[in-house]
N, C-alpha and C positions, 0 to 999 in steps of 0.2 A: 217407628212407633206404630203400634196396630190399634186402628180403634175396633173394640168391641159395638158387635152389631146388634141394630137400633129394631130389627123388625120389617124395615120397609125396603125391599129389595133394593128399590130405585134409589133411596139413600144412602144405600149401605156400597151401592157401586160407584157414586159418586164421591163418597169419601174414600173408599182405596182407588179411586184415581185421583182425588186430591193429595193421597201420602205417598204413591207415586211420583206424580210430578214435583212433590216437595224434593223428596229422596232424590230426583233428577237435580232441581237444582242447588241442593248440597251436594252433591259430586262435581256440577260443574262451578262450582264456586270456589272448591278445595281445588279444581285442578288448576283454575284459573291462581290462585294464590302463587302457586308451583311455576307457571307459566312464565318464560323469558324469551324473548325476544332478544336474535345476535345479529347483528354487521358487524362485517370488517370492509379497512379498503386499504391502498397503497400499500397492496400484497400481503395482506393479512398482518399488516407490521401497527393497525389500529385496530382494536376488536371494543365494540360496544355491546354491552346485555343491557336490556330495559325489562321490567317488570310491565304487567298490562297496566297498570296507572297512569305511565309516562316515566316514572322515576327511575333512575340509574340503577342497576344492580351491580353492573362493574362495569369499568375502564382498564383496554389493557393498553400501553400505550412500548412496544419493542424500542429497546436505546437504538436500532439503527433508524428507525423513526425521526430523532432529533436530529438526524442529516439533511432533513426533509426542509427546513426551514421554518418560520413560524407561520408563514400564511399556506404555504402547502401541509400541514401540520394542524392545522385550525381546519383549513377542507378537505382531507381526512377522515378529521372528529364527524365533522359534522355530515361526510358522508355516509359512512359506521352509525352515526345514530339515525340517517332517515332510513338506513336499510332495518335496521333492532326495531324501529314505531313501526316498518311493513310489515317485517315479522313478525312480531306480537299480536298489530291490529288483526291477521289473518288468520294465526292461531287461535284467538280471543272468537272469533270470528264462527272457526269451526265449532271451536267448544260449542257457545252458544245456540248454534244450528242443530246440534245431540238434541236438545231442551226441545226446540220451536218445531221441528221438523217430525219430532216424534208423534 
């Protein structure tokens, strides 16, 4: 969106740098939507994606996986997901740095 200018130099540079940074942070908002986050572990036989909220995007869970047992199988999951929350928070991370850094 273009604002129509006002007359006062100093105004008028201060609002297209205000619809710049907006335009910044609607691209990094849209890519952060897009944004997942993946672990795997016990040989890529669990794969976790998280979205940057925290929430699941998917589980993949290999039937040679269920040989694993259920407590080796449980810390798996749960290693697959603290690696998808590194991933993510990091990605999330950079985005955000596009924005602040500029």
């Amino acid at each position: 969106m273009t604002t129509p200018p006002t007359g006062d130099p100093e105004l008028d540079r201060a609002l297209a740098e205000m619809a710049a940074r907006t335009a910044q942070f609607e691209e990094v908002s849209r890519l952060l939507e897009e944004t997942r986050g993946r672990g795997e572990s016990a040989g890529g036989q669990v794969v976790v994606e998280l979205k940057p909220t925290g929430s699941l995007a998917a589980l993949r869970i290999d039937p040679r996986a269920m040989r694993l047992g259920s407590q080796a199988l449980t810390d798996a999951i749960v290693e697959a997901f603290r690696q998808a929350e590194e991933d993510v928070t990091g990605q999330s991370f950079d985005l955000a740095k596009t924005v602040f850094d500029a």
